[in-house]
N, C-alpha and C positions, 0 to 999 in steps of 0.2 A: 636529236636523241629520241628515239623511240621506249615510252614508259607508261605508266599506268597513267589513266585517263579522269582516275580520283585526284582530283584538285588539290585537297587539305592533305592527302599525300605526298604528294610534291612539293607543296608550299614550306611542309613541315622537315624534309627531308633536305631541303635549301638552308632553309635556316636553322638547323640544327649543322648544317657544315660553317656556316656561317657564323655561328657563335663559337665556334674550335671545336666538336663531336668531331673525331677521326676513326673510334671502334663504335659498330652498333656489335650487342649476339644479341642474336634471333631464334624464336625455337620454330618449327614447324607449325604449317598449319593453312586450314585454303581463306579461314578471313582473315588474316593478316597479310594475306600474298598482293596488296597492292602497296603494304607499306613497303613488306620486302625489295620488290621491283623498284618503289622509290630509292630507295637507302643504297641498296645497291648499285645500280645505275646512276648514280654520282660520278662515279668515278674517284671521289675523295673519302669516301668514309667506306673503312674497312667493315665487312661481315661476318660473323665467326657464327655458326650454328652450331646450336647447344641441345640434342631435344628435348631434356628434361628444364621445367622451366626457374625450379629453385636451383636446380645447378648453375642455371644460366645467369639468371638473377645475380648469383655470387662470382660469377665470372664476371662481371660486369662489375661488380663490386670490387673487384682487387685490379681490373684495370685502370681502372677511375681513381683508387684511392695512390697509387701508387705512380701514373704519368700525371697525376694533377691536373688532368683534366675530365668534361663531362664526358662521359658513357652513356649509350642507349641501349636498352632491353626492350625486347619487342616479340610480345604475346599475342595470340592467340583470341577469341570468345570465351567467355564462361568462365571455370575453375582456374583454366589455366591462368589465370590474371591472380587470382587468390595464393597459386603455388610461388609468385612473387614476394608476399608479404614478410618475410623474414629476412631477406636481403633487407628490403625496401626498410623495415624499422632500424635494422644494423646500420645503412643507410644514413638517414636521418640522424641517427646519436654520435655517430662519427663526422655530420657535415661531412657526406660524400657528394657530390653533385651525380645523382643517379638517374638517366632521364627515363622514366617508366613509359611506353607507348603501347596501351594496349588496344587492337582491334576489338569493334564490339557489334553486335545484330541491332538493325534502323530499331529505333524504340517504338512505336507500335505492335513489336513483335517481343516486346518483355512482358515476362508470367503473360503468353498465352500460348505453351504447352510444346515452344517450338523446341529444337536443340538449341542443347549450349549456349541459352537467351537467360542470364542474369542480370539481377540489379548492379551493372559495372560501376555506373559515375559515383564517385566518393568513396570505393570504398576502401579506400587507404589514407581517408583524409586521414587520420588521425596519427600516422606516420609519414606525410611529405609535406613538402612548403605551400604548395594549393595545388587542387585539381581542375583540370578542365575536362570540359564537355564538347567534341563537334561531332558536324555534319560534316561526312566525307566528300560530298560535291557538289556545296553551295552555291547555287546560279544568283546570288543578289547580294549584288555591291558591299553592302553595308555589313553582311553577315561576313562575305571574306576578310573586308578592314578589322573585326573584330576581332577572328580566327587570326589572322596576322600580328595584331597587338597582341592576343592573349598568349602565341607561341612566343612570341620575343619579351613578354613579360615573364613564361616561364623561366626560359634559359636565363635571362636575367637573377632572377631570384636563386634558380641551383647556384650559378656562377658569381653570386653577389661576393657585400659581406660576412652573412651567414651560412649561405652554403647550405646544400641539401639535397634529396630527392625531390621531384616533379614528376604531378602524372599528366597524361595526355592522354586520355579516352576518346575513340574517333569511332564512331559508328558508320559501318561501312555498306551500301546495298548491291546487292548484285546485277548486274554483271562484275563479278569481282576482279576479270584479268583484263576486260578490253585496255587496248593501249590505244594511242594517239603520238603523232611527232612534234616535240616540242623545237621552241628556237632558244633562243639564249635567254629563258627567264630569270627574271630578277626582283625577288621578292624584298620589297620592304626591310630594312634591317637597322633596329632601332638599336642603339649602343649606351653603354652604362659606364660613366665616370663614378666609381666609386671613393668618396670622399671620406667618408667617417665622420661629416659633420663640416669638412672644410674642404681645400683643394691647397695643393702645393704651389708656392709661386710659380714651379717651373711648368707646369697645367695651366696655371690663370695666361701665363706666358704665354703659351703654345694656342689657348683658346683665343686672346686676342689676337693673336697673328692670322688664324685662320677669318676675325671678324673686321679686319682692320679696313678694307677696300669696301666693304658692304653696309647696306641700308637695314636698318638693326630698329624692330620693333620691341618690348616690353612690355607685357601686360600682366598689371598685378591685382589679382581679383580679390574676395573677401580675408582682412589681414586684423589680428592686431596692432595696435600701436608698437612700431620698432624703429624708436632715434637713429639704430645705428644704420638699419636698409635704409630710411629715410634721405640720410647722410651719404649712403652711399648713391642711391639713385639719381639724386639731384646733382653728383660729380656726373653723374653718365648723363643726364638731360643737359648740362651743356656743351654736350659734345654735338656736331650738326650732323652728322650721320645716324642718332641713337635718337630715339623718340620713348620713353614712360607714358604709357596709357595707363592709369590708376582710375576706377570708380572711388566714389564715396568710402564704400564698403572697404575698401585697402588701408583708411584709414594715412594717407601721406599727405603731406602740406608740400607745398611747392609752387614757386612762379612757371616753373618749364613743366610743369607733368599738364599732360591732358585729360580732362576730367569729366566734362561734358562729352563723351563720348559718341554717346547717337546723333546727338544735335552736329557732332563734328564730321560725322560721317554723311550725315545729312547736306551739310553746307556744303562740303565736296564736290567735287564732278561726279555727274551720274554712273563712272564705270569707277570711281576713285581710284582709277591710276597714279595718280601722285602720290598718291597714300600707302602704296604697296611695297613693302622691305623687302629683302634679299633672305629675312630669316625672321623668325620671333620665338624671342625667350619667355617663357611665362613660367608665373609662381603666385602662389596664392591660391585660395579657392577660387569657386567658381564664378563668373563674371556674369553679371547682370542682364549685359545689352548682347542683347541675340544678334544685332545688326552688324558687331564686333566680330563675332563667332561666326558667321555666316560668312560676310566675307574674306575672311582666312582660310578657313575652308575652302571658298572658292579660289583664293590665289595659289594653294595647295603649294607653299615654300615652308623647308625642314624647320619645323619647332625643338629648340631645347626644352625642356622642363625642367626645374630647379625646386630642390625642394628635398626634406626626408623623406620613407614610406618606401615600402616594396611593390604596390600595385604602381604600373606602367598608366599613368594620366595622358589621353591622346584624346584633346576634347575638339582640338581641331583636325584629327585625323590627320597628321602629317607630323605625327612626331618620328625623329633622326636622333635622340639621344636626352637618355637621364642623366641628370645630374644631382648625385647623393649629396647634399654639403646645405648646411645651414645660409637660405636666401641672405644675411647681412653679411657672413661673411664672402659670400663668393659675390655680390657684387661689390663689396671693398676691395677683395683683391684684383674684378676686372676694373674697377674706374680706377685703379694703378697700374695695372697693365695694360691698359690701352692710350694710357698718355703718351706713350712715343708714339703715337697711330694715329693723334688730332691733325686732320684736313679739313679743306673746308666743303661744304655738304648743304644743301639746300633741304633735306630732304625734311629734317624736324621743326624747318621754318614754313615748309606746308602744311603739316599739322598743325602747329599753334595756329598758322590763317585761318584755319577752317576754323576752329575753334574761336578766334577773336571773331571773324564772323557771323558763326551762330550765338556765340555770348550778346554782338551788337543786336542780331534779328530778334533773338529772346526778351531783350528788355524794351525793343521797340512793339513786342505783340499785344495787341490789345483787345484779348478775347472778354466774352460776355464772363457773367459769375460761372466758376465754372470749381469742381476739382484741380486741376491744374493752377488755375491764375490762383486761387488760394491759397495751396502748397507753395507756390514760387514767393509770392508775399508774406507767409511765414519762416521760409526760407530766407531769407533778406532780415528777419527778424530777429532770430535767434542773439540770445546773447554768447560770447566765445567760450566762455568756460562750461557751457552746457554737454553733458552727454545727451547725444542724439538718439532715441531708439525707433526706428521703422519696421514695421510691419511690413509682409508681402504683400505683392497684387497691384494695381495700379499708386498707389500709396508709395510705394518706393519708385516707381518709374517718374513717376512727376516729382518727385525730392529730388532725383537724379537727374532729372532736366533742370532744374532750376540755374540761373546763369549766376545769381548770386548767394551764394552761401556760407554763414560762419559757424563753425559748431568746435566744441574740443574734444570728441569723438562721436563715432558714428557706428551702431550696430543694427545688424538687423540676422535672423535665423536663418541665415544661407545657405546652411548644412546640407535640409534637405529642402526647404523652401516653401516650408507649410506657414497655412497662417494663423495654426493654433499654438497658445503659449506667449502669445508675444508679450501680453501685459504682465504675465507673470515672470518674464527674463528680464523687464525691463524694471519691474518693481522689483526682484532681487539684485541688481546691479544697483537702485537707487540707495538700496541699504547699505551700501560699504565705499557708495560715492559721494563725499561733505558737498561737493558742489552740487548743479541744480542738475535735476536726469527729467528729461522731456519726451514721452513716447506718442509718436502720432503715426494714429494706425486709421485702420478704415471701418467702419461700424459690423462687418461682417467679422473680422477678425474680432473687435474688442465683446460681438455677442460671442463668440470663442471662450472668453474668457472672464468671463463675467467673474468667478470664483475669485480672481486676482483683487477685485477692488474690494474683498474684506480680510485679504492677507494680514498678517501681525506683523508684517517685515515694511509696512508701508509707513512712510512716512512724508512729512510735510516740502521736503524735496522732490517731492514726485507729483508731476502736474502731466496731464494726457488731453491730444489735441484728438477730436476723433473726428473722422472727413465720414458726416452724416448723409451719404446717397442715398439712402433707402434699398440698395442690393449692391450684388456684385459687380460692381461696374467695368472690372478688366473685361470680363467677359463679352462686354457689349466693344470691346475694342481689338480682340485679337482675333486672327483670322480664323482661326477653328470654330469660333463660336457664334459670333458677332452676327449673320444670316440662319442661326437655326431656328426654326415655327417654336421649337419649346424652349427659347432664349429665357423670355418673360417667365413661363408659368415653373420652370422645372431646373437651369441654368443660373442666372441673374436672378435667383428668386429673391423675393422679396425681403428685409431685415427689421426687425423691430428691437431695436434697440432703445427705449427710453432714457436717453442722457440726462434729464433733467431728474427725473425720477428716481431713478439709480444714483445720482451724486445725494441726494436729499438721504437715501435710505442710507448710505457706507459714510455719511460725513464730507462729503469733498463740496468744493465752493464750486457754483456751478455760473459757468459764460456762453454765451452762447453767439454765434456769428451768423447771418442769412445774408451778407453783401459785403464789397469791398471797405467800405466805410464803418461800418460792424464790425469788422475783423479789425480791422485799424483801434477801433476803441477796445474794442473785446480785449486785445495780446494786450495791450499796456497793460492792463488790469490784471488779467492772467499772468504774466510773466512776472510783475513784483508783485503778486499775494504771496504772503508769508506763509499758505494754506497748501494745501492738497488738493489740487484743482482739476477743472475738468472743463474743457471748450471744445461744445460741437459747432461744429462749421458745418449747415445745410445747405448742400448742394440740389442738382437734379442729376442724375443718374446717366441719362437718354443726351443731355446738353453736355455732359460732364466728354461723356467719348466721343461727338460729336468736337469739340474745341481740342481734344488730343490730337484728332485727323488734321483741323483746322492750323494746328502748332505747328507740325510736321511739313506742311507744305508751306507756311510762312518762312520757316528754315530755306526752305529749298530755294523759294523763289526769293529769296535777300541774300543768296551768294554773293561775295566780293568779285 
């Protein structure tokens, strides 16, 4: 087929037949003549030209509202997007699924004095479900993946359970008509189960049928505590085809879940072929271990997403379908519809090896004083009924290697993954938790937060471990940073934190640990003071990322 040679035109023209668009009207006009060409040149979705563009607007509005399904109107630059807004609000208040697309001049060429160059993006937010913004012909990978989710997260959203108008602003550059001969492309088309909260047995049904034969990942990233997903996952962990990857941050207890997750990845074959499902389901926020994330990515097999919310999460770039339904109930109802579909399956008893593997290698490492060997040895320590609170930055990576851990929850600010605030979310969770709340952070964060240790909400249930390196020490560990000349003086810079000093001034009992054998006395004593407590643990900074590198390859080389 011979058609326009603008990429996000076509892309947008596929999957807009794709999600059920059969009418686009169109009004006149030479910057929108590549969407034209698109739309057209389908073959599947009918054309109607309209030239006025609030006529057209409302003609599109009575087709839509009346065959029940989405419509697309397709404008012009400048005004002519504006003579839209009245359909576009009638739209909106009637949950009509309206698809607005309008052509716009490259933004370098807004307010400076060109024709028909207005401020287009947004300005109907305030009547559709969201707007987007693109490039008509993105030559880099990562901007197309975007433009692909963000169109399939429109149509979604019009066509959800609320229903509505979407805009699509595509700025477009000239040459506006060049064509090109396409072959049978096939965009990306991500699909929406819409549940209301649950799914129907006869869906849980239909989705285990399709999952029955295959090697089924689950990754459930930052969660609160919920018995009843808990309950449900651990019906699907012992199934040998289905593997639960949970971090810490998820917040599940379980013999079958996998937990150490890097270290498991680690322990693995260097290409983790074994390791690699036929699909993965995830829910939850965001996951911790990049090494997770990365290689999914790299296996590039369809992800479900599970979970409420209108924005399309595609964090591994391979998402094939939302699914609207509250995480506990929709995996109760698959680990009942998948029990007519138990075979037997090697595949989750490679994961737990890796896993018992690197659990054996971790407890057999025996690095010098370090960050790491500390955290791992307070980890082992905790008593169970403690709330756990972790800080960002190396402070949670080493909590999450630990091979042994007992805690009765476990938070940390995942949201957006700063590491300001942390003492002050951990001392207001200590106030409304009778049990003990323990936050161990890193002295860059808790100089963050210095305000929190004369809170009024603090009390003598709140004791804070702080891993004393003198700077920021992820930095000396990840690869963006770890070789820069201004690591030392401007990066990793330096922290002054006085823990001794600071507990003396807010009241808190102050411990303090410089070696394995110090810390072993130190937590006894810290852990049953009746008081408000405070243990720095002083590490070296430079040795501290030196023994994470040192961890990593112990992992490796102790494979089973």
């Amino acid at each position: 087929m011979i058609t326009t040679n603008q990429w996000t035109c076509r892309e947008i023209a596929l999957l807009l037949q794709a999600h059920g668009v059969r009418h686009a009207v169109v009004s006149p006009g030479s910057r929108n003549s590549p969407l034209i060409m698109a739309l057209a040149r389908t073959g599947a979705i009918e054309c109607h030209a309209v030239i006025d563009e609030r006529s057209a607007a409302f003609t599109a509005l009575g087709i839509s509202a009346t065959s029940s399904r989405p419509v697309a109107v397709v404008c012009t630059s400048g005004t002519a997007l504006l003579n839209l807004s009245p359909a576009v609000a009638e739209a909106y208040y009637r949950r009509v699924p309206l698809i607005v697309i309008s052509a716009d001049r490259p933004e370098p060429w807004i307010d400076q004095d060109d024709s028909q160059t207005i401020r287009q993006p947004g300005c109907l937010s305030n009547f559709v479900m969201k707007s987007y913004n693109f490039n008509g012909n993105p030559a880099d990978n990562d901007t197309r993946w975007q433009i692909n989710r963000q169109i399939n997260e429109g149509m979604l959203l019009a066509t959800g359970r609320r229903r509505g108008p979407v805009h699509f602003n595509i700025a477009l550059g000239e040459p506006l008509t060049d064509t090109l001969e396409t072959g049978n492309e096939s965009p990306r088309i991500i699909s929406r189960i819409d549940g209301n909260g649950d799914i129907t047995t006869s869906q849980a049904r239909q989705l285990a049928s399709e999952l029955a034969s295959k090697k089924i990942l689950i990754t459930v990233g930052f969660n609160f505590p919920d018995s009843r997903l808990n309950r449900a996952l651990q019906r699907l962990a012992k199934f040998g085809n289905i593997v639960v990857a949970a971090e810490a941050t998820a917040n599940l207890h379980g013999p079958d879940f996998v937990k150490n997750i890097d270290a498991t990845i680690d322990a693995a074959a260097d290409d983790c072929c074994g390791l690699k499902p036929d699909i993965v389901i995830s829910t939850g926020g965001g996951l911790v271990s990049r090494k997770l994330k990365e290689i999914i990515r790299a296996w590039g097999v369809p992800n479900w997403r599970v979970g409420r919310g209108d924005s399309v999460i595609d964090c591994f770039k391979s998402g094939s379908m939302v699914i609207d339904a509250e995480p506990a109930l929709f995996f109760q109802r698959m680990a009942s519809a998948m029990q007519p579909y138990r075979t037997p399956s090697d595949y989750a008893a490679g994961w737990l090896n890796s896993q018992s593997a690197a659990n054996a290698a971790s407890l057999t490492f025996d690095g010098p004083w370090s960050d790491l060997t500390a955290i791992h040895r307070i980890m082992a320590a905790l008593p169970d009924n403690v709330n756990l609170h972790v800080s960002n930055g190396m402070t949670l990576r080493n909590a999450l290697s630990a091979p042994v851990a007992r805690y009765h929850r476990f938070d940390c600010n995942r949201g957006v993954s700063g590491i300001d605030g942390s003492t002050s979310t951990a001392v207001g969770a200590a106030s409304v938790y009778q049990g003990p709340t323990i936050l161990l952070t890193g002295d860059m964060s808790a100089q963050y937060d210095i305000a929190a240790m004369s809170s009024p909400l603090l009390t003598d249930r709140f004791k804070m471990i702080v891993i004393a390196n003198g700077d920021g020490g992820i930095f000396r560990v990840i690869k963006a940073t770890r070789d820069l000349p201004e690591l030392d003086s401007f990066i990793a810079c330096k922290v002054n934190f006085p823990a001794s000093e600071l507990a003396a001034a807010y009241g808190f009992e102050y411990f303090e640990a410089t070696g394995s054998q110090s810390l072993a006395d130190a937590l006894n004593r810290f852990l049953s003071s009746p008081k408000k407590a405070v243990l720095a643990v002083i590490t070296d900074s430079k040795t501290s990322a030196e023994v994470a590198h040192q961890f990593i390859e112990h992992i490796k080389n102790h494979r089973q």
